[in-house]
C-alpha positions in Angstrom: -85.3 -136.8 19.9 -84.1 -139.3 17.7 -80.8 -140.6 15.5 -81.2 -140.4 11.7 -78.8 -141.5 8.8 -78.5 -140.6 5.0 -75.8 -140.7 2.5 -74.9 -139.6 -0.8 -76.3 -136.1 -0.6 -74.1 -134.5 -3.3 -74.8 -130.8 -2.7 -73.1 -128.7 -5.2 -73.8 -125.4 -4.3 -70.6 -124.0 -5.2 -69.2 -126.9 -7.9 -72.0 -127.1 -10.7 -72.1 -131.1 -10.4 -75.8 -131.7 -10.0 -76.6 -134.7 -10.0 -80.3 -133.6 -11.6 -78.2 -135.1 -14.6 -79.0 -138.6 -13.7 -83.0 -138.8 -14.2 -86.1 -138.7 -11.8 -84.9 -139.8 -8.8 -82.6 -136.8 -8.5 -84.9 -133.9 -9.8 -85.1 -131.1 -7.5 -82.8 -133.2 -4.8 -81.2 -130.0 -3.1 -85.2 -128.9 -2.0 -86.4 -131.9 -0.8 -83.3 -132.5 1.2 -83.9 -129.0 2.4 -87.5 -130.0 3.3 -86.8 -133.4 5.1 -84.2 -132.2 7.4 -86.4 -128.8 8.2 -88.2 -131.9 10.4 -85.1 -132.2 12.4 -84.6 -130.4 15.7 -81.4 -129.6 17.5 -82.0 -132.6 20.1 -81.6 -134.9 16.5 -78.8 -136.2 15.1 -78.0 -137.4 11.7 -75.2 -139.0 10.3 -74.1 -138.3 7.2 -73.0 -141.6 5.2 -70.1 -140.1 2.4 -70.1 -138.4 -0.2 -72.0 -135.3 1.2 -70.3 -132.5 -1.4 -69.2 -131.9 -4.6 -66.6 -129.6 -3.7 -62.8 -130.1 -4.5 -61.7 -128.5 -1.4 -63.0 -127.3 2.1 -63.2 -124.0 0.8 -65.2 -124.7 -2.5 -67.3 -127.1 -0.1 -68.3 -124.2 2.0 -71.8 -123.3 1.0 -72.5 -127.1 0.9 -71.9 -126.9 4.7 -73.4 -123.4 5.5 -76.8 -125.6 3.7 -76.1 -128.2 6.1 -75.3 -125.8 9.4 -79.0 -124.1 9.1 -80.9 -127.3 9.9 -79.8 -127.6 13.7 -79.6 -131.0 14.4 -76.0 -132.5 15.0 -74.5 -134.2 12.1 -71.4 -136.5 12.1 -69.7 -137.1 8.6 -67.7 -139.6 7.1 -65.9 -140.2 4.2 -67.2 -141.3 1.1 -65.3 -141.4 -2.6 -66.4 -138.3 -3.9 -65.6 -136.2 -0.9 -62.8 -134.9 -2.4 -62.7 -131.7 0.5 -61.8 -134.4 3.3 -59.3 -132.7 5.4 -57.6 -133.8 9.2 -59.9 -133.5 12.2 -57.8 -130.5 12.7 -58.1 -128.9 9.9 -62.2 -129.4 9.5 -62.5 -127.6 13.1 -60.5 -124.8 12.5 -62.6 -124.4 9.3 -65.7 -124.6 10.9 -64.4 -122.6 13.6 -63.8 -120.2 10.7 -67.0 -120.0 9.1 -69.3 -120.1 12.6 -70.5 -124.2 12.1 -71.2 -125.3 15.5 -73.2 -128.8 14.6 -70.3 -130.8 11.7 -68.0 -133.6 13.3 -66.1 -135.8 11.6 -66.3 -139.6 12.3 -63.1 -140.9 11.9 -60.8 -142.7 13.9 -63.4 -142.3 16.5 -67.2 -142.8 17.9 -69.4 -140.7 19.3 -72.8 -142.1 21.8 -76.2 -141.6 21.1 -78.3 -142.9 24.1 -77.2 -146.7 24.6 -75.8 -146.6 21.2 -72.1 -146.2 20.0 -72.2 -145.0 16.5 -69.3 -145.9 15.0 -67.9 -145.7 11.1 -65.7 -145.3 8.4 -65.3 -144.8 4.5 -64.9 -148.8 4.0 -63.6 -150.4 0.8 -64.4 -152.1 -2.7 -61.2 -154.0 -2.9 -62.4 -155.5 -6.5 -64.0 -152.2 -7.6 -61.1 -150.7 -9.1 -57.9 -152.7 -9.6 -55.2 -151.0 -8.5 -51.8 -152.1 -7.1 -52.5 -150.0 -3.8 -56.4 -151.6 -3.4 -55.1 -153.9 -0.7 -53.3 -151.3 1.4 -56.3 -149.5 1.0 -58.4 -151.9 2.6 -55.8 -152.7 5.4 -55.8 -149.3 6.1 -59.6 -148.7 6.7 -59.6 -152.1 8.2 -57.4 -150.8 11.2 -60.1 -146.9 10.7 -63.3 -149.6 11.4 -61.5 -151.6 14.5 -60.3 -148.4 16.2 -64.0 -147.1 15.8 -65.7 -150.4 17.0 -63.2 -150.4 19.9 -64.2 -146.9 21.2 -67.6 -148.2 21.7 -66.6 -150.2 24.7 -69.2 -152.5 25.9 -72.2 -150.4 23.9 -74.4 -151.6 21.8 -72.9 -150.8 18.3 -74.4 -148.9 15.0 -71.8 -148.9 12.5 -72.1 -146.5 9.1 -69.9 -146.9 6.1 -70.0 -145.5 2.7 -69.8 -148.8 0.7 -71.2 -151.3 1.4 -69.7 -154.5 2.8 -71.9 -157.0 0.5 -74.6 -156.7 -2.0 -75.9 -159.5 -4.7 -72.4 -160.8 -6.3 -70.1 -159.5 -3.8 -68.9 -159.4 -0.5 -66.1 -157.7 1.8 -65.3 -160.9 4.3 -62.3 -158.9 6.6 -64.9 -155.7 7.0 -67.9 -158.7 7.8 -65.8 -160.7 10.1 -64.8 -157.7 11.9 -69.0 -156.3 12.0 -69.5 -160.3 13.8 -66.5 -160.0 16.3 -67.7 -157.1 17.7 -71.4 -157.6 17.4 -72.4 -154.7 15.6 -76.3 -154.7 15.7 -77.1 -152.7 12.9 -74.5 -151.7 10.0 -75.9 -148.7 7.3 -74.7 -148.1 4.2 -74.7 -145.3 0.9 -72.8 -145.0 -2.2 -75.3 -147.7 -4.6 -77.7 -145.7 -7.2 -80.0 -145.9 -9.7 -79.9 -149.6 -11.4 -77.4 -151.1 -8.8 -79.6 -150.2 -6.0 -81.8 -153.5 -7.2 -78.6 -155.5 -6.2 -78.4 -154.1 -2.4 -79.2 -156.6 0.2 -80.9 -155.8 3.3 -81.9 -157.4 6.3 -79.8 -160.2 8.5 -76.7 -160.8 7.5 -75.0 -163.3 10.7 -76.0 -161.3 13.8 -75.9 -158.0 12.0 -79.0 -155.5 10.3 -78.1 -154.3 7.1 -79.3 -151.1 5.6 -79.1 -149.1 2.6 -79.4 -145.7 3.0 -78.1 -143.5 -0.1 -80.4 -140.2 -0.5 -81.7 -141.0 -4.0 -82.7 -144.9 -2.4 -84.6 -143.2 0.4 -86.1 -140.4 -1.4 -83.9 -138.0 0.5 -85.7 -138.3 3.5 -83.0 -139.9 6.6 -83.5 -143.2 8.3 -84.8 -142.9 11.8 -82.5 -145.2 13.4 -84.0 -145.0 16.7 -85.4 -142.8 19.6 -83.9 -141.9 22.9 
């Protein structure tokens, strides 16, 4: 019985984007995802770090999910770039009402408890990746996503996911890292870095928060045991 993390799965069962494209690391990625999470049991949880399907819409997404709904552990998504088939809370449980998925929940705007544990999360923000006029309300705006997260935890100890990652060699994200400090997040994961970039992630202590990378081709497609209950 134990929580587990992983990001940047990019199925594309239904969307003919594999990302076997990009070399090595990715060849034969929808099998070995297939044979790590087979080692999960419904009393595990995993939380899935952005950027989980290729598909353009719930509907083309579907088989990515039906992939994801045989392994019967929980899993609790968030948003990454790519996940262009992000819908409302509403809207992702009436599909999944739809299509018989019983173990997807979105984390958005929310937390969910695992043991001792809030686990807490949002998409987060490269406000210097792309330079774009609306960057800033961007950021603001998952700013206010992380703090209504990190406030549902109460007084739990706090493990926070994002998609992007807060700081790496030659940058940093100071409102998303001030707001990890001020409410003592213990250990903070993040996806969304591959192949050459992943050299530039930075790990360990950052202040009085854990920092972890955890996008699927970094760990091999295997999740991160996070901890036991």
């Amino acid at each position: 019985m134990a929580l587990y993390a992983i990001g940047d799965l990019h199925l594309s069962l239904n969307s003919n984007k594999s990302m076997e494209v990009f070399g090595p690391a990715w060849e034969n990625y929808t099998e070995r995802i297939r044979a790590s999470l087979s080692q999960l049991t419904a009393e595990d949880v995993l939380v899935l770090a952005g950027d989980t399907s290729w598909g353009m819409s719930l509907e083309e997404s579907v088989e990515d999910f039906r992939f994801l709904e045989q392994f019967p552990c929980k899993k609790y998504l968030i948003k990454g770039n790519h996940d262009y088939w992000w819908a409302t809370a509403a809207k992702f449980r009436t599909f999944c009402e739809a299509n018989g998925f019983t173990t997807l929940e979105l984390l958005h705007n929310n937390c969910f408890f695992y043991g001792n544990h809030a686990v807490c999360g949002t998409r987060g923000w490269f406000l210097e990746e792309e330079q774009k006029p609306h960057n800033a309300k961007v950021l603001n705006r998952e700013l206010l996503r992380l703090e209504t997260s990190l406030k549902a935890a109460g007084e739990k100890p706090i493990f926070c996911f994002l998609h992007y990652p807060p700081l790496y060699q030659g940058y940093q994200c100071p409102e998303i890292l001030s707001m990890l400090e001020t409410y003592k997040v213990e250990l903070c994961c993040y996806g969304h870095l591959h192949g050459p970039v992943i050299r530039r992630r930075q790990e360990g202590k950052y202040g009085n928060t854990e920092f972890s990378l955890i996008s699927g081709d970094y760990l091999g497609f295997v999740p991160k045991k996070i901890c036991e209950k």
